[in-house]
N, C-alpha and C positions, 0 to 999 in steps of 0.2 A: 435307355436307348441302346439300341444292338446297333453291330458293326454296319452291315446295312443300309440301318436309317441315318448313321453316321454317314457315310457313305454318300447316301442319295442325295442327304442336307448340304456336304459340300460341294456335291456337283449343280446343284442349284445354286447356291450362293456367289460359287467362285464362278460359275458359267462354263465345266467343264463336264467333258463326259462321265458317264460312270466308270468309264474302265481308266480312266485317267486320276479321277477320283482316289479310285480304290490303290491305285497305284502310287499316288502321293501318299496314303495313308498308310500303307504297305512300307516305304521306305522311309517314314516318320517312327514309326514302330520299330522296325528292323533295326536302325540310327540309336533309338534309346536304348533297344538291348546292347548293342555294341559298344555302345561308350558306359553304360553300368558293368558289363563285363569288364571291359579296359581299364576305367577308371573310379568303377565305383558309386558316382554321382552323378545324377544327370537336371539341371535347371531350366526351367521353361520361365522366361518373365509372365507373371501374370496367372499361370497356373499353377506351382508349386515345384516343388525339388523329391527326387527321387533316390534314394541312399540306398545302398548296399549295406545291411548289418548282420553281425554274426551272432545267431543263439546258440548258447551255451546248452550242452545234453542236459538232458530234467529228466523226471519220475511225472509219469502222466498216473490216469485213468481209465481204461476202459468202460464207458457210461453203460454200456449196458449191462458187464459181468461183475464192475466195482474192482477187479484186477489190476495191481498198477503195471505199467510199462513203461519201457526206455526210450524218450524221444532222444536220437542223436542230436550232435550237436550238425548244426545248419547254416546256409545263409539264406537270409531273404530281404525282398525288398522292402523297403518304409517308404510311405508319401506323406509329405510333410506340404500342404496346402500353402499358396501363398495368401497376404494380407489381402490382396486386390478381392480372391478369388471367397477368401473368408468372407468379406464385407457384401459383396455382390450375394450371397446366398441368404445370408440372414436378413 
């Protein structure tokens, strides 16, 4: 599903325009970046949790030359799925 279709499904559902839509999902987005920035974690009941972790620098590969190289070290995010959202898919 693209932004979009996300988009158009919850202005049908919830009964609002698209540009109203797109704008509650806009500041649902905006909301998680900010409190992962701030705080690192972010919980949604029913869909999962979103963490901030730190990878440590490594020795990669370049696939195609067999080269190795230096991935700095990083942070990125993890999604850690909830039960509800586990059980509903399988």
């Amino acid at each position: 599903m693209t932004k979009n279709e996300l988009i158009d499904n919850l202005a049908k559902e919830a009964g609002l325009t698209k540009t109203v839509a797109k704008q509650v999902l806009e500041t649902i987005l905006a909301q998680t970046t900010k409190t992962l920035k701030k705080e690192g974690r972010f919980a949604l009941a029913g869909l999962g949790t979103f963490d901030v972790v730190k990878r440590a620098k490594r020795t990669a590969r370049n696939p195609r030359t067999g080269e190795p190289i230096i991935v700095k070290a990083h942070k990125a995010v993890r999604f850690k799925p909830a039960k509800a959202l586990k059980d509903e898919v399988s």
